[in-house]
C-alpha positions as CSV (number, residue, x, y, z in Angstrom):
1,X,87.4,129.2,96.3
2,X,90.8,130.2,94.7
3,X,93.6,128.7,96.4
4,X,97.5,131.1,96.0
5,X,100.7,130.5,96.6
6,X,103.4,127.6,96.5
7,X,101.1,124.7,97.2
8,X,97.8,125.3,96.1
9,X,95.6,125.6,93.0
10,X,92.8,126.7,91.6
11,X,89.4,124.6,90.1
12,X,88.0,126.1,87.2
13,X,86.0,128.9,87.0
14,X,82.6,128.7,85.1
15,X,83.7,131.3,82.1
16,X,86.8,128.9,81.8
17,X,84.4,125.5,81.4
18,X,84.2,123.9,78.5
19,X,80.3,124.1,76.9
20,X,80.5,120.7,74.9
21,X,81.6,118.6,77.6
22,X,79.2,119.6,79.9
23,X,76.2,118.8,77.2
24,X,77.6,115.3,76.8
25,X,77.1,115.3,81.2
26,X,73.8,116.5,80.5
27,X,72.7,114.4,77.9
28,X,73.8,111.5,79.7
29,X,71.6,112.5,83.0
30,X,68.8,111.9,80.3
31,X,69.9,108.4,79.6
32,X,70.0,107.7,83.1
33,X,67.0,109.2,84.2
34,X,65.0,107.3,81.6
35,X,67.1,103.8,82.7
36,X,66.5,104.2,85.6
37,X,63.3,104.6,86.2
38,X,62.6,101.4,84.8
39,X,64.8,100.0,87.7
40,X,62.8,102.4,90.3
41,X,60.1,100.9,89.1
42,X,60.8,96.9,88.8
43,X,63.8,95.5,91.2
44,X,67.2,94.2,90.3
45,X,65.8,90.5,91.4
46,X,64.1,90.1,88.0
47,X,64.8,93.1,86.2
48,X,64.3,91.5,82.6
49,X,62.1,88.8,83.6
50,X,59.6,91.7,84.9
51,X,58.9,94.0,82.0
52,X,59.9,90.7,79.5
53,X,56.2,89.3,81.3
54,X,54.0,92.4,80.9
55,X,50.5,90.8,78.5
56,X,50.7,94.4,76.5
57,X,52.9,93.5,73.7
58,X,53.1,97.3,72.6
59,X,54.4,98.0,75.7
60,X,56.9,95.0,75.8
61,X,58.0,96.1,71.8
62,X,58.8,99.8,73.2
63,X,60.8,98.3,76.1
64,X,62.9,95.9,73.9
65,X,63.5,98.6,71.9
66,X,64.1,101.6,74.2
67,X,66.6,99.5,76.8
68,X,68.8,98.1,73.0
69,X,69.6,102.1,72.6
70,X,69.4,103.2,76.0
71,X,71.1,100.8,78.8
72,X,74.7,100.9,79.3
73,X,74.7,103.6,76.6
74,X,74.5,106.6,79.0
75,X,76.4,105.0,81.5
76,X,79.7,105.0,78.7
77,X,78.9,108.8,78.6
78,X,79.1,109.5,82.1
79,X,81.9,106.8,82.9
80,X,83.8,108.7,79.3
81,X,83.0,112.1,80.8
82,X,84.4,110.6,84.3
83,X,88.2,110.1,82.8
84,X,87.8,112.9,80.6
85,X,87.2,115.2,83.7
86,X,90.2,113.1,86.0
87,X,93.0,114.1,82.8
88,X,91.9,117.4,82.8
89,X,92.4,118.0,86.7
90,X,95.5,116.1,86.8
91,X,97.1,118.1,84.0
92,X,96.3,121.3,85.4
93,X,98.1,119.9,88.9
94,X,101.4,118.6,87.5
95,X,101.3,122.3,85.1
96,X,101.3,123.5,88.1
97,X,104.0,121.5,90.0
98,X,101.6,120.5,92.7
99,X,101.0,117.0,94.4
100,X,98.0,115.5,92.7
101,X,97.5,112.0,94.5
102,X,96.6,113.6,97.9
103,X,93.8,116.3,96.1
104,X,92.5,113.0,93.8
105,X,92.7,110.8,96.7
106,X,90.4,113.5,99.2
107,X,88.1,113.9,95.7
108,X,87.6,109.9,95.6
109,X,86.7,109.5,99.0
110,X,84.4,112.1,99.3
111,X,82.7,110.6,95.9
112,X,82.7,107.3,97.8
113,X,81.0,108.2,100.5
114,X,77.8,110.1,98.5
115,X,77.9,106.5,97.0
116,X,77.1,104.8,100.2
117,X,74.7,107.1,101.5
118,X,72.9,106.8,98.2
119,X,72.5,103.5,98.6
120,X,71.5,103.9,102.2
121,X,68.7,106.2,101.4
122,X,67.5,105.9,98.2
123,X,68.2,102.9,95.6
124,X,70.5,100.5,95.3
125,X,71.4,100.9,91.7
126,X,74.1,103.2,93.3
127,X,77.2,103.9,90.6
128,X,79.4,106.7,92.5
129,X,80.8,104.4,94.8
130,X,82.3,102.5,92.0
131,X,83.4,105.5,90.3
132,X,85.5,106.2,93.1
133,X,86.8,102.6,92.8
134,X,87.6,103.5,88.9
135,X,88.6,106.9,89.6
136,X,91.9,105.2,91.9
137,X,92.3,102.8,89.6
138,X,92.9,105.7,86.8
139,X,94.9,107.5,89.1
140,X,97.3,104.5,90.1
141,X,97.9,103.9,85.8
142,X,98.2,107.6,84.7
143,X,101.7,107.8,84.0
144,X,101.5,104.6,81.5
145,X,102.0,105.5,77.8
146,X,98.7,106.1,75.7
147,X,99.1,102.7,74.1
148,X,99.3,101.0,76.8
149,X,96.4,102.6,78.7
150,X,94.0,101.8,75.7
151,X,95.2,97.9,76.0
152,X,94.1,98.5,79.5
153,X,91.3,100.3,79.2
154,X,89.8,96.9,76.0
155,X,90.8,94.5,79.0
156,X,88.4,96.1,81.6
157,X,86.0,96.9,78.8
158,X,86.0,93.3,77.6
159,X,86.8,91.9,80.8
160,X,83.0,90.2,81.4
161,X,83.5,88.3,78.1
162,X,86.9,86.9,79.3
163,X,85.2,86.1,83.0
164,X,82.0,84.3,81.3
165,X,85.0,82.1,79.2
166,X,87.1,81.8,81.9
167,X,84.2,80.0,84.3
168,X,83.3,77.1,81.9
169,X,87.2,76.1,83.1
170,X,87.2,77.3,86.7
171,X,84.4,77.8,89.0
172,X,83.9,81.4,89.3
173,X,81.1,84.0,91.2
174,X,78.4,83.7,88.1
175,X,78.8,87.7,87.3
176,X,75.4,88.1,85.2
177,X,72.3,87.8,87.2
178,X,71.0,88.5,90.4
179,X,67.8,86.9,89.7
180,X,65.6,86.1,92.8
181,X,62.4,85.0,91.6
182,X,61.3,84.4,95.5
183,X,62.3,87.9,95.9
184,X,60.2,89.9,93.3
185,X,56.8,89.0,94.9
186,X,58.5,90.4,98.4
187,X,59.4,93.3,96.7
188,X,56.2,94.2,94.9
189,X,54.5,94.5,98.3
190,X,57.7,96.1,100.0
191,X,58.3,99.0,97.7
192,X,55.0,99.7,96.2
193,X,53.7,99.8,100.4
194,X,56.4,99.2,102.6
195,X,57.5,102.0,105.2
196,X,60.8,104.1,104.5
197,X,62.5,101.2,107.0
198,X,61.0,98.5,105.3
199,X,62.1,99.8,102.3
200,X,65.5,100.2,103.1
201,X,66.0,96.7,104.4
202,X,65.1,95.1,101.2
203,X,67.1,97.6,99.0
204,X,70.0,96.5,101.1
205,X,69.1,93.5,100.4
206,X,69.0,94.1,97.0
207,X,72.5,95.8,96.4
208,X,73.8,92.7,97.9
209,X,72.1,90.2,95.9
210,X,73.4,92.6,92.9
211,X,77.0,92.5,94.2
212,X,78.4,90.2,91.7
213,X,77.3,92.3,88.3
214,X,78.0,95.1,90.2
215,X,82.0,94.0,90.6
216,X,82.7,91.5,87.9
217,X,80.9,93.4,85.4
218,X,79.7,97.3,85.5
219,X,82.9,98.1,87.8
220,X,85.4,96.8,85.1
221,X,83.8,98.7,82.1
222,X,83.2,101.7,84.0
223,X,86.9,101.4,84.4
224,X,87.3,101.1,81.4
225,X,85.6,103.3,79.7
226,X,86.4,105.6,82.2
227,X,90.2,104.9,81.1
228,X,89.5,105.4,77.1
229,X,87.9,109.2,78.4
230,X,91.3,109.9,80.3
231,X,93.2,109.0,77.1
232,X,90.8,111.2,74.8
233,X,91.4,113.8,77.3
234,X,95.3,113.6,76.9
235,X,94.6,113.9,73.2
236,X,92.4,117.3,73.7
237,X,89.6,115.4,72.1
238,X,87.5,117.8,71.4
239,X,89.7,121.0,70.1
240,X,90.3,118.5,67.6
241,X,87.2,117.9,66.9
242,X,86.5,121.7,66.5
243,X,89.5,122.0,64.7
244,X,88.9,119.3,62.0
245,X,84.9,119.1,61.3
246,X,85.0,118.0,58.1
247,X,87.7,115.1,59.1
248,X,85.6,114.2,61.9
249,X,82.4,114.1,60.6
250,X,83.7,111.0,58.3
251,X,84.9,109.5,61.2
252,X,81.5,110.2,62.5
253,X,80.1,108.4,59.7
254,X,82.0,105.6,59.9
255,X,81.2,104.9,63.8
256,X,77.6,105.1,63.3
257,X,77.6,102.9,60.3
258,X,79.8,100.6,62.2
259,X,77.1,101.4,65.2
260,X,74.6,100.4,63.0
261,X,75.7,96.7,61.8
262,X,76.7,95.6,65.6
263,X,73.0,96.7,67.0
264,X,71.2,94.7,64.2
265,X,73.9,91.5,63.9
266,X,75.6,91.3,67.7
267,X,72.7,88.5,68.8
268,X,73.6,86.6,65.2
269,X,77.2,86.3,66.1
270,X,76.6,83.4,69.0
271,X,76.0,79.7,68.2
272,X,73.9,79.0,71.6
273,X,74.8,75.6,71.0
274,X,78.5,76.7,71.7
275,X,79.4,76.9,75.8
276,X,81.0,79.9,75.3
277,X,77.5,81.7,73.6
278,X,77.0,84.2,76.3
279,X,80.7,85.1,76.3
280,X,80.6,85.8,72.7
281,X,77.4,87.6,73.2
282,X,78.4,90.0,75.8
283,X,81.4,90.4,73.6
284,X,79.2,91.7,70.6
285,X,76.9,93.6,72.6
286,X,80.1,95.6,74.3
287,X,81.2,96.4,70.9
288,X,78.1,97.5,70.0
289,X,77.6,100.0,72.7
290,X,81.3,101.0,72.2
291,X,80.4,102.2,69.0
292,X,76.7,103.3,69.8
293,X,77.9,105.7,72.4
294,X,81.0,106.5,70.3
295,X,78.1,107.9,67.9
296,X,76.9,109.6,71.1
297,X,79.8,111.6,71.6
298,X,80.8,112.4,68.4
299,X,77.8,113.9,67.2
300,X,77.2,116.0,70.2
301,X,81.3,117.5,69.8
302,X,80.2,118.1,66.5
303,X,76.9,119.9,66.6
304,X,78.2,121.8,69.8
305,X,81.9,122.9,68.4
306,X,79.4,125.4,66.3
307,X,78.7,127.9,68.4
308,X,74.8,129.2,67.7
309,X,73.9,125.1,68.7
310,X,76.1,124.9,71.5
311,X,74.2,128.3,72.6
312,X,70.9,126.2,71.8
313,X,71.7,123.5,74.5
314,X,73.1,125.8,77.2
315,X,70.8,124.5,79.9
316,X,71.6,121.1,78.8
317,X,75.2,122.5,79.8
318,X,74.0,123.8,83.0
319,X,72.5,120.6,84.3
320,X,75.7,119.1,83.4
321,X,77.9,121.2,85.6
322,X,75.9,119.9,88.3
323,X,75.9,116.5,87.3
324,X,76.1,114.8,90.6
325,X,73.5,116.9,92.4
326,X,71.3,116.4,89.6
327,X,72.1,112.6,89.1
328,X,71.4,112.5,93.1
329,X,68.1,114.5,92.5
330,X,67.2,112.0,90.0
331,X,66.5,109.1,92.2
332,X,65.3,111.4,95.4
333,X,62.1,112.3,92.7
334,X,61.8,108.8,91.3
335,X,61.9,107.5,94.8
336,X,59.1,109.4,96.2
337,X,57.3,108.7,92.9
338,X,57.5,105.1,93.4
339,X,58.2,104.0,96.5
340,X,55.6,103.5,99.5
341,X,56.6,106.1,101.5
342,X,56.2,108.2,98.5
343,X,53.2,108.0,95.8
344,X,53.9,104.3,95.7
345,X,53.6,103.4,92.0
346,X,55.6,100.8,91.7
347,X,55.2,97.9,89.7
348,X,54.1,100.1,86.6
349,X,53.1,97.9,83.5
350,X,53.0,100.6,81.2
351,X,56.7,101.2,80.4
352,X,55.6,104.8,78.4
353,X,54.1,106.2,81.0
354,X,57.4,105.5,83.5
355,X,59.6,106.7,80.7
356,X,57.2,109.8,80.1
357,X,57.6,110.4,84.1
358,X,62.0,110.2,83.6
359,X,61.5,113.1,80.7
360,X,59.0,115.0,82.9
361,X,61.6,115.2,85.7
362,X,64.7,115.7,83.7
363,X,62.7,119.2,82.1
364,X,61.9,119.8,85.5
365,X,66.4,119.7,86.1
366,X,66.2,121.8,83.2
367,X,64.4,124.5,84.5
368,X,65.6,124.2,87.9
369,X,69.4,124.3,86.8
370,X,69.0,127.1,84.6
371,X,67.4,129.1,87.4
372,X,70.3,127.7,90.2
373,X,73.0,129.1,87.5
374,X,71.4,132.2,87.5
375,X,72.3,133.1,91.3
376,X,75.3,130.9,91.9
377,X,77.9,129.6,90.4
378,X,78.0,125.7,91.0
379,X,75.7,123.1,91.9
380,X,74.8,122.6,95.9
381,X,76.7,119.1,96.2
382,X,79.5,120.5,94.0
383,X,80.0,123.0,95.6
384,X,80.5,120.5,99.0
385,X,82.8,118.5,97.0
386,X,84.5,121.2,96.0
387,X,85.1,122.5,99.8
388,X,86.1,119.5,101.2
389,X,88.6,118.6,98.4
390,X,90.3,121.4,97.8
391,X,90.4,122.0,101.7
C-alpha cells in the first residue's frame, strides 16, 4: 500500500527491512513461546507455587533453571524491539513533514484492540494491550532529550522496586502476586475439561485477579524498556554496531560478564530480615535481566551484522516480520494443546515435555513463515494493521 502526495507516506518495503532486527523479533517469539507455555499449562493463581510442588526434582531443577534465563528475558526483547520499531516510524514521518500522532494514535488502538480480543478468546497472559498503553506513553515523551528519556525509561524500569519501598509507608495495591490457592484446584478441572465458555469465564477471571502485576509491574517495565529501544533507535544502534565490531564486541564482553555476576549474586544482595528485602530483590533481579537481555541483543547485532550468518537465520527473520500474527498463533496452538476444548493437557508435570511442545510449534512458525514469505509479502494480521492504519 504506497501512499503519494502532500499528506501521505509510505511503510517499508520488505527489500528496505532491516535483517538483524527482525532476528532479535524472532528470537524473542522463541522466548515467549517457551514462557508461555508454562503459563498455558499452570494458571496465573499459583504460577510458582505449581511447578515449585512437582515430586520430580529433575523436573523442578530444569524449571528453576530454564525460567532464571528465560522469564522477562524475551519480553525485554520484544518490549526493546517495540521502541526500536515506534523511533523508526516516527523518524520517517517528521522526514517527511507529515503528522505523526494521528497515524501512531490509529496504530495504537488497533494494537489495543487484538489485545482485548486475545484475552477474550484465548489466554489471559495478554501483553499487546499494554503495549499499546506504552506505545502512547512513548509517543507523548518523544520530543524529550536522550538523557532525559533514559532517566525515564530506569524510573519505569525500576519503578516495582520503588512501589514494593514505597508500601511499607503507605498502603498500596500489593503489585506481586495474584496467588489464589482456592482458585488453582477450580482451574485444574476448568481448563484441563471445561467447555470453550467455561473456559473463558475463569480466564476472565484470571486476567482480573492478575490486574495488579499486570499495571504496577510488567506495564511500567514494558514501558520502560520499550523507552531504552526508542532511544537506541535514535542512536541507529545497530549501524553502529556493524560499523564498530571490534569496539562492540568488548562492550559485548563486558555486558555478559556483568550478566554473569547479577544471575549468580542478585538473591545474595537482600537481608530478608530487612522490610525492604523484596524491594531490593526485585531491584537485583531487574538489573540482572537488564544486562541478561542486553547480552541478548548484542550478540545477535553482532553475529547478524556479518552477512553469511545473517543469511543463516533468515527464516528466524521471516517469523519476525510477522511477529504479531505469529505471537497470536502461539497461544491459538498452545490453547488447543491444553485446554479442554482442545487436547486438554493441562496440568503437565513434566516441564521438558511442555517446553519440548513450545520448540515443536515455534519450527512449525518456522516453516510456515518461510513458506507465507514466499507468496506474499507481510504477515496476515500485519497486513490488517497495516490497512487500517495507514487508511
Amino acid at each position: 500500500m504506497n501512499y503519494t502526495g502532500q499528506n501521505t507516506v509510505n511503510y517499508t518495503p520488505a527489500s528496505q527491512r532491516i535483517a538483524s532486527l527482525d532476528i532479535i523479533r524472532g528470537f524473542a517469539l522463541l522466548g515467549i513461546v517457551m514462557v508461555n507455555s508454562l503459563g498455558f499449562n499452570s494458571s496465573f493463581f499459583n504460577f510458582g507455587g505449581y511447578y515449585n510442588s512437582i515430586p520430580d526434582t529433575i523436573q523442578q531443577q530444569f524449571y528453576s533453571i530454564f525460567i532464571s534465563l528465560s522469564v522477562d528475558k524475551f519480553i525485554f526483547l520484544f518490549s526493546f524491539m517495540f521502541g526500536y520499531g515506534i523511533y523508526m516510524q516516527y523518524h520517517k514521518f517528521i522526514s517527511n513533514n507529515q503528522n505523526f500522532g494521528g497515524f501512531f494514535g490509529r496504530r495504537m488502538l488497533i494494537l489495543s484492540l487484538f489485545g482485548v480480543f486475545h484475552v477474550l478468546l484465548l489466554w489471559a497472559g495478554d501483553i499487546l494491550f499494554a503495549y499499546a498503553i506504552a506505545g502512547m506513553v512513548i509517543f507523548s515523551l518523544r520530543k524529550l532529550s536522550a538523557a532525559i528519556q533514559i532517566f525515564i525509561a530506569l524510573f519505569f524500569y525500576f519503578f516495582i522496586a520503588m512501589w514494593l519501598s514505597a508500601g511499607l509507608w503507605v498502603d498500596l495495591p500489593d503489585a506481586m502476586t495474584s496467588t489464589c490457592t482456592e482458585c488453582l484446584d477450580k482451574a485444574r478441572v476448568v481448563y484441563s475439561s471445561g467447555n470453550y465458555f467455561d473456559i473463558l469465564q475463569l480466564r476472565i477471571q484470571e486476567y482480573f485477579a492478575f490486574r495488579n502485576n499486570n499495571l504496577f509491574y510488567y506495564l511500567p517495565k514494558i514501558m520502560g524498556v520499550g523507552l531504552m529501544g526508542f532511544v537506541c533507535s535514535r542512536f541507529n544502534l545497530q549501524q553502529v554496531v556493524f560499523k564498530k565490531k571490534l569496539l562492540w564486541t568488548l562492550i559485548l564482553i563486558i555486558v555478559a560478564g556483568i550478566a554473569t555476576l547479577a544471575y549468580f549474586g542478585y538473591e545474595k544482595i537482600a537481608d530478608f530480615d530487612s522490610p525492604y528485602a523484596i524491594a531490593v530483590y526485585m531491584a537485583g533481579y531487574e538489573f540482572m535481566n537488564l544486562f541478561m537481555a542486553g547480552t541478548y541483543i548484542l550478540l545477535i547485532l553482532l553475529l547478524t551484522s556479518f552477512v553469511k550468518i545473517a543469511n543463516i537465520f533468515k527464516p528466524v527473520a521471516l517469523m519476525g516480520r510477522m511477529s504479531l500474527t505469529n505471537y497470536l498463533m502461539q497461544s491459538l496452538l498452545l490453547a488447543i494443546i491444553f485446554y479442554g476444548w482442545g487436547f486438554g493437557l493441562f496440568g503437565q508435570t513434566n516441564v521438558i515435555l511442555v517446553v519440548c511442545i513450545a520448540v515443536a510449534i515455534y519450527c512449525v512458525q518456522l516453516i510456515y513463515s518461510s513458506i507465507w514469505f514466499h507468496y506474499f509479502n507481510s504477515g496476515p494480521l500485519e497486513k490488517i494493521w497495516r490497512r487500517l492504519t495507514y487508511r
